[in-house]
BAFI-3210 file (N, C-alpha, C; in Angstrom, 3 decimals, decimal comma, padded with zeros to 6 digits):
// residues 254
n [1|2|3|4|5|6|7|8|9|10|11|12|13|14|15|16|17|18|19|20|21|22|23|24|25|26|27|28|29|30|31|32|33|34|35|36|37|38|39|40|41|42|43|44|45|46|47|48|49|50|51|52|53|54|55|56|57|58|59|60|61|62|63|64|65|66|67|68|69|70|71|72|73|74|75|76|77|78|79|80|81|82|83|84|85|86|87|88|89|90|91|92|93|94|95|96|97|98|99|100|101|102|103|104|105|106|107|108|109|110|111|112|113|114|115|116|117|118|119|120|121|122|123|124|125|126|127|128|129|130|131|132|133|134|135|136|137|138|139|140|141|142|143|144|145|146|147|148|149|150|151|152|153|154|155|156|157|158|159|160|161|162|163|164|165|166|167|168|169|170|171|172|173|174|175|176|177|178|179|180|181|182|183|184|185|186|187|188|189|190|191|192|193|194|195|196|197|198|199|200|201|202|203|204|205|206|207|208|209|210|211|212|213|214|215|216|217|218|219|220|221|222|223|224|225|226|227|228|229|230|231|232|233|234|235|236|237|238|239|240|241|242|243|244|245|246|247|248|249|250|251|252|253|254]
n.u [000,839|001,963|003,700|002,477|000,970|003,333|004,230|002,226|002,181|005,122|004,557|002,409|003,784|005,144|003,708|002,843|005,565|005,968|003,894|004,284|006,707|005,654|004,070|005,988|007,736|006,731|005,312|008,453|009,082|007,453|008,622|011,376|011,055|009,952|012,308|013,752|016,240|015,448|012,861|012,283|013,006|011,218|009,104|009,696|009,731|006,795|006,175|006,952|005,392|006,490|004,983|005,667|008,429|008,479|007,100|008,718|010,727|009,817|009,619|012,176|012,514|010,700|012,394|014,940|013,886|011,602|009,370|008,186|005,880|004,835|006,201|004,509|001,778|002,229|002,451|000,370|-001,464|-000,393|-000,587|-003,890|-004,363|-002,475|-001,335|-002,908|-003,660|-005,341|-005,247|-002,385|-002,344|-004,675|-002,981|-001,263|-002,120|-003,391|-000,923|-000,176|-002,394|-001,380|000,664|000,393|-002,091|-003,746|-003,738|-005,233|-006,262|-007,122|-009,722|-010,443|-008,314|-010,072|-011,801|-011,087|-009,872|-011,935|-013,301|-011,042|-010,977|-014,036|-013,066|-011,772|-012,899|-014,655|-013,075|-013,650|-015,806|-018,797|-019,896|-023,676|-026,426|-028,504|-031,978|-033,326|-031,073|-030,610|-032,563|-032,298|-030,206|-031,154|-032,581|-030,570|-029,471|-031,590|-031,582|-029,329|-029,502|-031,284|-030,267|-027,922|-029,478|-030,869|-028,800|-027,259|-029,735|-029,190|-026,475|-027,466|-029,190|-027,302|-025,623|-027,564|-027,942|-025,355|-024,993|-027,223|-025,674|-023,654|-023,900|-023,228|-021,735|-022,895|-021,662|-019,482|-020,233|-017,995|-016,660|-017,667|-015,606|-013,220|-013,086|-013,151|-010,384|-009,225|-007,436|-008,143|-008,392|-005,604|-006,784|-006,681|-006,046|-007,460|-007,139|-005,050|-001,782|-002,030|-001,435|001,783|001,985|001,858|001,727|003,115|004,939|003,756|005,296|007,343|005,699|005,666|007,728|006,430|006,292|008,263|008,468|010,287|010,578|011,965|013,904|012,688|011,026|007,609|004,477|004,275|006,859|007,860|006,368|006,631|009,678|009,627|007,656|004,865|001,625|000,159|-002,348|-002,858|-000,445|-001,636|-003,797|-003,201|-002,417|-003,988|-004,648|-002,546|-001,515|-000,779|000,284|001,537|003,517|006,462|009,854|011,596|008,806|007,291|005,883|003,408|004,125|002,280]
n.v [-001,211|001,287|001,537|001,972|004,330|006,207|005,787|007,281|009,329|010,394|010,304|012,172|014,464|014,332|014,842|017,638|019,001|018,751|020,254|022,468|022,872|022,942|025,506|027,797|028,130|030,302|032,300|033,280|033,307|035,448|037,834|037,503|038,563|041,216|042,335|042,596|044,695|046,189|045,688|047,271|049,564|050,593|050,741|052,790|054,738|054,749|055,873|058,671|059,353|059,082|057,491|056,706|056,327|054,349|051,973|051,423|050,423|048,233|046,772|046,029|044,755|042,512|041,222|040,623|038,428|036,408|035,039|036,843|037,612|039,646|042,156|041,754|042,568|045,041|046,480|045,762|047,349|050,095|050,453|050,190|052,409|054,735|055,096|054,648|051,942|049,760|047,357|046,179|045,993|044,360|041,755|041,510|041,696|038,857|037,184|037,727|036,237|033,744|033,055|032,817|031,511|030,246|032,819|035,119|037,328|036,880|036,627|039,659|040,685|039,672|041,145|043,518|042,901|042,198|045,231|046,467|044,801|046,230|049,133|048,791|048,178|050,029|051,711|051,063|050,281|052,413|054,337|053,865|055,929|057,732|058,179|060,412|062,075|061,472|063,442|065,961|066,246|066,904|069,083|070,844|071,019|072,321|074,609|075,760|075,746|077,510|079,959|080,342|080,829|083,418|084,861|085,063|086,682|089,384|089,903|090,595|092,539|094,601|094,732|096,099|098,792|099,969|100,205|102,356|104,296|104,837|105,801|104,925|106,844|108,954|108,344|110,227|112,415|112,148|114,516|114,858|115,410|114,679|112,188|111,216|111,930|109,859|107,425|103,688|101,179|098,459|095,300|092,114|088,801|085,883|083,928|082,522|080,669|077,653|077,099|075,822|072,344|072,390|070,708|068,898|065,278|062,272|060,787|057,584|055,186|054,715|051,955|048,714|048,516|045,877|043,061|041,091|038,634|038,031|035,533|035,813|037,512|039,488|040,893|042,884|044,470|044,088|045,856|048,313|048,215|049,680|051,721|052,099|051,254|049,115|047,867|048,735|047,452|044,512|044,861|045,237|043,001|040,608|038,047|037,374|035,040|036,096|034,655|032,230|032,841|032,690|032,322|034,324|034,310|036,933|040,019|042,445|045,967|049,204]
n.w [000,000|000,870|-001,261|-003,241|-002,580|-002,618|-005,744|-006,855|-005,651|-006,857|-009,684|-009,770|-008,996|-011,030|-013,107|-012,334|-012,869|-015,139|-016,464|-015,695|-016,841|-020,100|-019,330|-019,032|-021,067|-023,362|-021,650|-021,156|-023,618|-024,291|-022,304|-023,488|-026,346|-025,962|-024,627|-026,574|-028,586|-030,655|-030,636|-027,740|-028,593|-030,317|-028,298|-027,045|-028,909|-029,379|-026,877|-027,104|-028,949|-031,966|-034,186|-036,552|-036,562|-034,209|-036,092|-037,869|-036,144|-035,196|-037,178|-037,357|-035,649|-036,289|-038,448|-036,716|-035,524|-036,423|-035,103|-033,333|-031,675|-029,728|-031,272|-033,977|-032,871|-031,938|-034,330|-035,615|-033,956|-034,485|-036,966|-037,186|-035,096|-035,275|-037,277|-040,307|-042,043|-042,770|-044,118|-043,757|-040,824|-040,388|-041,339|-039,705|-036,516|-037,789|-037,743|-035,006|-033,741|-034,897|-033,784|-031,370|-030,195|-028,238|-026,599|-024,401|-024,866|-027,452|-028,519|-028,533|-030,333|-032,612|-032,852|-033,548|-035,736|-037,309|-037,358|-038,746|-041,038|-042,041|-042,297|-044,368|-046,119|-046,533|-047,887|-050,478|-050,958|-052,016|-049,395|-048,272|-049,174|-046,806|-047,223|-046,128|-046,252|-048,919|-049,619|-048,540|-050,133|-052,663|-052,530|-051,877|-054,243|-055,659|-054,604|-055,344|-058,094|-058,572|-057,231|-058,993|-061,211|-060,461|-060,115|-063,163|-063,382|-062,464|-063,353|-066,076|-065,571|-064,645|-066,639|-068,543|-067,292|-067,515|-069,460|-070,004|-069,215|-070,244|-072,758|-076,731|-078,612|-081,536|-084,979|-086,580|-089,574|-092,587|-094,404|-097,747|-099,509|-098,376|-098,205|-100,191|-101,239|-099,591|-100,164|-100,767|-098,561|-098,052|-099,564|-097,474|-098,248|-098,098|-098,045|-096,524|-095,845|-094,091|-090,103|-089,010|-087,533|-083,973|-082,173|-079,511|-079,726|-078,778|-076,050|-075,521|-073,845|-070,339|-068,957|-067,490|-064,042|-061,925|-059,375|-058,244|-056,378|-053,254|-051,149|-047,755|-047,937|-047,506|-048,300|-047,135|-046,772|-048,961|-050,431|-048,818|-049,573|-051,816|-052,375|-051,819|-050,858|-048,448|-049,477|-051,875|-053,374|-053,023|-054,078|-056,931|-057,888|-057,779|-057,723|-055,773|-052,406|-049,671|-047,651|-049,268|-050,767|-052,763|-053,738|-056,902|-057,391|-059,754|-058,899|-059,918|-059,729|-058,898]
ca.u [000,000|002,845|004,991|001,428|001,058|005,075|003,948|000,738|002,769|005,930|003,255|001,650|004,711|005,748|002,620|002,725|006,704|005,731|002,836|005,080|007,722|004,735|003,759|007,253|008,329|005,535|005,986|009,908|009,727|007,385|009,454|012,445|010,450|009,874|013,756|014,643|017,035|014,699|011,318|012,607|013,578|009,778|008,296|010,287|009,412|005,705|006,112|007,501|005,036|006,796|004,538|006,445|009,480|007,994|006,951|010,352|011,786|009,443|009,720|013,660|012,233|010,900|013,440|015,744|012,963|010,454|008,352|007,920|004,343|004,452|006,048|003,191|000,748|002,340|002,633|-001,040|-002,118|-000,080|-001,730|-004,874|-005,100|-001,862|-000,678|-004,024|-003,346|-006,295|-004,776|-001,737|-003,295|-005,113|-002,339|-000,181|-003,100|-003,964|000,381|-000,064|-002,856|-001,473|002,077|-000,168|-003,430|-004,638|-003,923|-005,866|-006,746|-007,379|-011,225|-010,350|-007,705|-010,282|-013,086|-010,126|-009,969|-013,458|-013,244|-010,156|-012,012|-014,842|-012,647|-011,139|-014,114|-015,189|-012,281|-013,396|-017,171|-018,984|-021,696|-025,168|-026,662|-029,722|-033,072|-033,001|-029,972|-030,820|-033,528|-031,599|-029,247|-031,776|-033,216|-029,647|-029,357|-032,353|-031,326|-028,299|-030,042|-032,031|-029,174|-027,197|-030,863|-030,481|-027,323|-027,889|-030,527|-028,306|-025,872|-028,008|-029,811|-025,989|-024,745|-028,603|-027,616|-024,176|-025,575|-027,374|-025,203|-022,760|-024,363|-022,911|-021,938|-023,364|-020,512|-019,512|-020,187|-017,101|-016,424|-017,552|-013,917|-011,885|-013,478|-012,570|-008,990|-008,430|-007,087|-008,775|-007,511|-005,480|-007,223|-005,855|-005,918|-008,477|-006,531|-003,337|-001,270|-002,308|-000,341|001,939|001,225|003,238|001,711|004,279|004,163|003,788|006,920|006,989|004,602|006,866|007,336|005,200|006,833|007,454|009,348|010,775|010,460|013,256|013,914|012,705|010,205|006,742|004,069|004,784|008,290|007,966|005,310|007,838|010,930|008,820|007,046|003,602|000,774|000,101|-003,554|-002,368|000,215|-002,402|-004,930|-002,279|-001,740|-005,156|-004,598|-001,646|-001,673|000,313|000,996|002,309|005,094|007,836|011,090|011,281|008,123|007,262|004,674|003,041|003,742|001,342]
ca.v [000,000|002,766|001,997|002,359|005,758|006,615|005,824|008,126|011,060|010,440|010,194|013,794|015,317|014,302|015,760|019,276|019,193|018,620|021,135|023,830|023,143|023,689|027,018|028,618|028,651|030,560|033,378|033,333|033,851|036,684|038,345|037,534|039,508|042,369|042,561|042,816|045,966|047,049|046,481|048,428|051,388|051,086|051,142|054,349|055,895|055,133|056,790|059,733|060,108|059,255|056,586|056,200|055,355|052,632|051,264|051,264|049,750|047,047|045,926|045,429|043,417|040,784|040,717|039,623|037,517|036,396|034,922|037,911|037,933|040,781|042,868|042,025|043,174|046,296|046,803|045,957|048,682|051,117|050,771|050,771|053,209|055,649|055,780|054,184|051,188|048,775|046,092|045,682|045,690|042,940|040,720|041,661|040,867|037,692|036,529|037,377|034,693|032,441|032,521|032,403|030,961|030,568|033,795|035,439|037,988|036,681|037,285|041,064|040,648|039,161|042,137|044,402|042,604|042,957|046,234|046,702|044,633|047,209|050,034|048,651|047,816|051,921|052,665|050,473|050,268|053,698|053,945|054,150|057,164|057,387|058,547|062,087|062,962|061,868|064,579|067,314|066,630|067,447|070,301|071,736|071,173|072,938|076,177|076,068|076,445|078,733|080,664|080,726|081,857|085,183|085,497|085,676|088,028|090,354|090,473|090,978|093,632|095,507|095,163|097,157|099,784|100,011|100,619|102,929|105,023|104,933|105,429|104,896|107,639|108,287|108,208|111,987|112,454|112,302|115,208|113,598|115,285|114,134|110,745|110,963|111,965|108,305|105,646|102,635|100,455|097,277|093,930|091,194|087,689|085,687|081,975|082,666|079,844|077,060|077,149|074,634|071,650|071,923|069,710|067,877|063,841|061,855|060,068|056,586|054,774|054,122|050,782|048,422|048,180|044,624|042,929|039,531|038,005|037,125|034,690|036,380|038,735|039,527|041,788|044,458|044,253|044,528|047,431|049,322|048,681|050,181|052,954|051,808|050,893|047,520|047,252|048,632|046,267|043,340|045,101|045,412|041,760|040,053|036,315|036,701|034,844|036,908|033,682|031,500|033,683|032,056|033,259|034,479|034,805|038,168|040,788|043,716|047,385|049,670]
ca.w [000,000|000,947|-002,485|-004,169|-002,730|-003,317|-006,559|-007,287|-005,691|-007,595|-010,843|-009,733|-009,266|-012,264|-013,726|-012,211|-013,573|-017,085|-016,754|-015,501|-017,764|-020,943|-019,655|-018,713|-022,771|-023,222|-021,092|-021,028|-024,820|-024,486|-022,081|-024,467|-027,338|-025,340|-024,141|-028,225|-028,521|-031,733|-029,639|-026,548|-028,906|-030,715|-027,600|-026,671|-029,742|-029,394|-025,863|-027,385|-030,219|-033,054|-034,373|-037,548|-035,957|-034,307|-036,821|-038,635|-035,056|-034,705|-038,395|-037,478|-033,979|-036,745|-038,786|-035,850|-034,976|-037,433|-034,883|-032,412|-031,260|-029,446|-032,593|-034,449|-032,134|-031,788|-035,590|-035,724|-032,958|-034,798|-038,293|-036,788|-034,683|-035,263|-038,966|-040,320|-042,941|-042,305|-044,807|-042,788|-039,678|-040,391|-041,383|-038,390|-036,229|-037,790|-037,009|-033,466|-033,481|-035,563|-033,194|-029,908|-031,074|-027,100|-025,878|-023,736|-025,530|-028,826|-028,823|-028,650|-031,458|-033,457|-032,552|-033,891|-037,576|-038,008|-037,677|-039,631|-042,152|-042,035|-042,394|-045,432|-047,745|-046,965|-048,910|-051,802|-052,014|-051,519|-048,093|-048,621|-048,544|-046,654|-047,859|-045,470|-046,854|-050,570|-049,777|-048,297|-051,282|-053,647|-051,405|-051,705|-055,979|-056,377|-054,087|-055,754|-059,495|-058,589|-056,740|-060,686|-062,243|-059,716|-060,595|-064,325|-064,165|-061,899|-064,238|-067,129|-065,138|-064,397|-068,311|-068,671|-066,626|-067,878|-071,244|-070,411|-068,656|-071,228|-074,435|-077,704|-079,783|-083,203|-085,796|-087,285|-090,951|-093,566|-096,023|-098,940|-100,172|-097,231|-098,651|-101,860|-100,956|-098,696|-100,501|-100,238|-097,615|-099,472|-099,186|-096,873|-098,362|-096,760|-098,158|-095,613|-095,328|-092,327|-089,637|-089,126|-086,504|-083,759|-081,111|-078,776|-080,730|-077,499|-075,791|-075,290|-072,527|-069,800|-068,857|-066,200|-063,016|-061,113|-058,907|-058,189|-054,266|-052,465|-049,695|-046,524|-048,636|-047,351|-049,432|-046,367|-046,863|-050,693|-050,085|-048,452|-049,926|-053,684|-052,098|-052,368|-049,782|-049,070|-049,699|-053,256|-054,033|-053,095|-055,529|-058,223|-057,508|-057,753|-057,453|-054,827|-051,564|-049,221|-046,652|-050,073|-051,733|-053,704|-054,247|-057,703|-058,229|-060,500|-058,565|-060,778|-059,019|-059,544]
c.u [000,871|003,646|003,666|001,125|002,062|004,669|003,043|001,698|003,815|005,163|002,577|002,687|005,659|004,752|003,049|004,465|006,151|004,642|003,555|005,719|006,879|004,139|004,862|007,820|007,744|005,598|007,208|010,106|008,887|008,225|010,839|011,971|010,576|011,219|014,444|015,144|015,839|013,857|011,315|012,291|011,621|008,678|008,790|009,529|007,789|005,516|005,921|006,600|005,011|006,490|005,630|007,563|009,656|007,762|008,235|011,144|011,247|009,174|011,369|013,951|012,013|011,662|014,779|015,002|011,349|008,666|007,690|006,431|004,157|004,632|005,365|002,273|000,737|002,374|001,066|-001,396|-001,555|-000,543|-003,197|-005,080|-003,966|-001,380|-001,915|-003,745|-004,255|-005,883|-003,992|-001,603|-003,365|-004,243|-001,312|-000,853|-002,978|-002,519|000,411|-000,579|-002,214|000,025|001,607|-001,989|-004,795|-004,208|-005,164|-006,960|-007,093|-008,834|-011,237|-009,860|-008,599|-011,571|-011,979|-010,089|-011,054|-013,338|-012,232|-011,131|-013,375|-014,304|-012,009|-012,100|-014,705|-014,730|-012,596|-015,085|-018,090|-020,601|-022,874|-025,939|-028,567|-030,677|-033,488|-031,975|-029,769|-031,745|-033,393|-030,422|-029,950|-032,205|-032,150|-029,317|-030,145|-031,769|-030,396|-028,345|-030,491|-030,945|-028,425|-028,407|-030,658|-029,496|-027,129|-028,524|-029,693|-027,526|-026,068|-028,470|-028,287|-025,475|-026,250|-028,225|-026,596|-024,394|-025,711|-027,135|-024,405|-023,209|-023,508|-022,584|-022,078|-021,963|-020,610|-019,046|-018,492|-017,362|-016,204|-015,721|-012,753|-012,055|-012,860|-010,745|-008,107|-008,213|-007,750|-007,812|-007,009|-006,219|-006,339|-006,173|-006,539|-007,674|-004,836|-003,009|-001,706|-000,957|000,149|001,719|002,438|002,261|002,564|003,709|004,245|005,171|006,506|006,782|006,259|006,767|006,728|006,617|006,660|008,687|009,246|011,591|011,513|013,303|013,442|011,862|008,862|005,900|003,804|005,611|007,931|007,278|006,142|008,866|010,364|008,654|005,874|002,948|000,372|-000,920|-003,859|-001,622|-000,623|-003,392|-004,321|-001,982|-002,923|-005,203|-003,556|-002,052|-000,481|000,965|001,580|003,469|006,169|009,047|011,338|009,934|007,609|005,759|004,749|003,289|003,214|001,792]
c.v [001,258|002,463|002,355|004,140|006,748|007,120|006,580|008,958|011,342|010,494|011,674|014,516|015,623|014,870|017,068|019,314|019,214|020,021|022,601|023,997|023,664|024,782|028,209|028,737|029,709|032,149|034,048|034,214|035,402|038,100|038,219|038,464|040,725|042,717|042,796|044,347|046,876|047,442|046,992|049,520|051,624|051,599|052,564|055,357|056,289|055,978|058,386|060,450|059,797|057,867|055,599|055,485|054,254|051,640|050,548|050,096|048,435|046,206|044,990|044,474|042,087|040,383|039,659|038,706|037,223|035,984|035,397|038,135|038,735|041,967|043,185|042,437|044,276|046,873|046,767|047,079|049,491|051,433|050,878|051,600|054,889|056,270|054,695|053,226|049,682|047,048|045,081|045,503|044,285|041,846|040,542|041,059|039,382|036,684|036,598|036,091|033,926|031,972|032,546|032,329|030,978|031,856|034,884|036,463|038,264|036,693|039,016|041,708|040,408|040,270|043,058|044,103|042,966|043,862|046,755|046,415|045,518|048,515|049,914|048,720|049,319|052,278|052,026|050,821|051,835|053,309|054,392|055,643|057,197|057,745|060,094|062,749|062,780|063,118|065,708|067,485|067,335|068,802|071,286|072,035|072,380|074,419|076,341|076,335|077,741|080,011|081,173|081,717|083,369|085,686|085,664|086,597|088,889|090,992|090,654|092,625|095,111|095,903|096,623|098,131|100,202|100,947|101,754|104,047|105,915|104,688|105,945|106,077|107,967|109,018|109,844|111,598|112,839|113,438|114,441|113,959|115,423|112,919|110,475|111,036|110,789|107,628|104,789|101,459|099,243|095,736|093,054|089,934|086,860|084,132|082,286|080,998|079,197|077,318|075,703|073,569|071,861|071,487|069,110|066,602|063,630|060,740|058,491|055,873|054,286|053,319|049,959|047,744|046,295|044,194|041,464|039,175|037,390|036,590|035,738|037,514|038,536|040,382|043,193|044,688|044,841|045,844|048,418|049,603|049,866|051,022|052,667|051,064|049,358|046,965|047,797|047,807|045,010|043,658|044,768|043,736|040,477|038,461|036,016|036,485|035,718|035,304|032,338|032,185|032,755|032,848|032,898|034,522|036,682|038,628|042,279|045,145|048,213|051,198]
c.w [000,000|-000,587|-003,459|-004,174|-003,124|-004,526|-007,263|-006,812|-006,172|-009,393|-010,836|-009,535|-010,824|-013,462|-013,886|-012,639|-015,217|-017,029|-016,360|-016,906|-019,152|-021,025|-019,515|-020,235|-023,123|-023,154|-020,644|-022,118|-025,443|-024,009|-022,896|-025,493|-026,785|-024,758|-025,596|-028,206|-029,286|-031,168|-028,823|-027,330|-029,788|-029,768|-026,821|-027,719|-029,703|-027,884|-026,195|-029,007|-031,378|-033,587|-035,944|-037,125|-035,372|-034,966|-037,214|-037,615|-034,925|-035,924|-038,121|-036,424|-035,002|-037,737|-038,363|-035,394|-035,645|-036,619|-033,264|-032,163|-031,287|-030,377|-033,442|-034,027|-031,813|-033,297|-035,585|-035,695|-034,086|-036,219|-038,042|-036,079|-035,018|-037,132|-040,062|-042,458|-042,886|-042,764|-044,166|-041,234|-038,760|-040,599|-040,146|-036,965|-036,326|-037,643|-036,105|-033,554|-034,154|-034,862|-031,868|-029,867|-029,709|-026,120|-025,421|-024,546|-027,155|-029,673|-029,542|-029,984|-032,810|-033,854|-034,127|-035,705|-037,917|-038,288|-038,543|-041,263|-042,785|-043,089|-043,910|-046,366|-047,548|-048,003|-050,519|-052,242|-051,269|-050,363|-049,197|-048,176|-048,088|-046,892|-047,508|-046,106|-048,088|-050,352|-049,615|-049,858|-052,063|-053,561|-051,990|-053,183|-056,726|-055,866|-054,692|-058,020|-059,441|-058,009|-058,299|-061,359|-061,803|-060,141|-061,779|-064,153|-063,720|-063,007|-065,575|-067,473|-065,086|-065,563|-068,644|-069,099|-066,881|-069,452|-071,411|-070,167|-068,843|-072,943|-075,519|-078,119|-081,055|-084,069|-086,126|-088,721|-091,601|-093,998|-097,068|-099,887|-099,383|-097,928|-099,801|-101,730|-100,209|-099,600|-099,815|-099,521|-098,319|-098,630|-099,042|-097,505|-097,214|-097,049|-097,560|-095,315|-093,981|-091,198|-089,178|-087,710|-085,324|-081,994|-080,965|-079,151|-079,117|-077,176|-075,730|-073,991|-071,404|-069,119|-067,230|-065,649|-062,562|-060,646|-058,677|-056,794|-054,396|-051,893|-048,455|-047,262|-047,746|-048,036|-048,054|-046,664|-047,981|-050,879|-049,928|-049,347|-051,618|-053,305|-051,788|-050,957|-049,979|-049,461|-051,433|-054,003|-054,106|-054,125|-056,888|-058,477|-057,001|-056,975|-056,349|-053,198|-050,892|-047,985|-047,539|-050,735|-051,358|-054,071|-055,402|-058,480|-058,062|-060,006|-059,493|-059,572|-059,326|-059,130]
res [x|x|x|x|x|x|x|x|x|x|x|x|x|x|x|x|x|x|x|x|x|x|x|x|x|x|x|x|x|x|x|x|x|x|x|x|x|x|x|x|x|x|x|x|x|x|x|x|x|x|x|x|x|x|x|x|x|x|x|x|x|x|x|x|x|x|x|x|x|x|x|x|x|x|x|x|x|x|x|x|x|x|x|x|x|x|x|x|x|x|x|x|x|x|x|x|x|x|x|x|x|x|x|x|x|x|x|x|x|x|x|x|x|x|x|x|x|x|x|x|x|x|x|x|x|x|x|x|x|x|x|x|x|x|x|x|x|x|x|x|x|x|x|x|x|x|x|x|x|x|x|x|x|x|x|x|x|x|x|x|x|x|x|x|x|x|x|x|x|x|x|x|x|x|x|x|x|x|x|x|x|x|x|x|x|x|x|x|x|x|x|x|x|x|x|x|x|x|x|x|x|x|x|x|x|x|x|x|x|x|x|x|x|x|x|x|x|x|x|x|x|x|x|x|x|x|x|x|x|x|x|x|x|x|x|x|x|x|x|x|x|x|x|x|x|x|x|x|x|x|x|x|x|x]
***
């Protein structure tokens, strides 16, 4: 009976060891993330304001560390709520979860896409406008005809008055032998030469941008290094998966 119980509490200790040891990686390697030289200095900069710079700092956190949770989650926040890029957002977002899948707060994370998601299709498909304010629109078309009509007559009414303020004077008779003494004025040639064309010809189209993925590429990454926004490059770029990219394969820049 006592080596049976030995046994059950050498068996539960050996439990709660294993169950420690599975949540201490965990939270070691977040605190490791958050100790990264880059993500220190992003989270300084977002202290200080300078949202951009964060950004910049916590792109170079996953560089040294591709699979930085917390980097992404701060890259998220900062396209959504500070330098406003809904596209990338959402994909920064959806790498937290997918590098800590039961975290705590991954309901919240997921509130947050929606709305990203939201924010994105504004910029593409136009709101609805609602039936009060189709009516005030119209309300405001018409005051604004009728506003031009006034304003025509006004200045119909002002040339009037102008007229007749300033009237014409009637021509003063020739001496029929001052008349006779003018030469007749010489006639101008009414078939004058055209003139010649001189429209600028047009140059030649200049050629379509594109680029060719490297090892360690992402379509943020590539976004950046081009110039170009990333929910443009994915437009420009119809059929591409952004979580399959191939090195060498050829993306359109737009």
């Amino acid at each position: 009976m006592t080596s049976l119980v030995r046994a059950f509490c050498a068996a539960l200790v050996l439990v709660l060891l294993l169950s420690l040891d599975g949540c201490l990686p965990s939270s070691q390697s977040q605190l490791e993330e958050e100790k990264e030289p880059h993500f220190l200095s992003g989270r300084s900069c977002i202290n200080n304001m300078d949202y951009k710079g964060g950004i910049e700092e916590f792109e170079k956190a996953l560089e040294a560390n591709p699979h930085s949770a917390s980097a992404h989650f701060q890259l998220g926040w900062l396209y959504e709520e500070k330098e406003p890029d809904p596209a990338a957002a959402i994909y920064h977002y959806e790498q937290y979860l997918k590098l800590r899948p039961a975290s705590e707060n991954s309901e919240v994370i997921r509130q947050h896409i929606t709305n990203c998601k939201q924010d994105l299709a504004k910029t593409i498909l136009p709101l609805p406008v609602a039936p009060g304010m189709q009516h005030e629109f119209e309300q405001l078309a018409e005051e604004n005809k009728r506003l031009r009509d006034d304003l025509e007559k006004w200045r119909s009414y002002g040339a009037r008055l102008q007229s007749a303020s300033n009237p014409v004077p009637a021509a003063t008779p020739v001496p029929r032998a001052l008349a006779a003494a003018t030469p007749p004025s010489p006639q101008v040639s009414s078939t004058a030469p055209p003139a010649p064309d001189v429209r600028p010809q047009a140059g030649p189209a200049s050629p379509a941008r594109s680029y060719v993925v490297r090892s360690g590429d992402s379509p943020y990454s590539i976004a950046r290094k081009n110039g170009v926004k990333l929910d443009t490059l994915l437009a420009a770029n119809p059929g591409l998966d952004p979580r399959k990219l191939r090195p060498g394969q050829t993306l359109s820049l737009p």
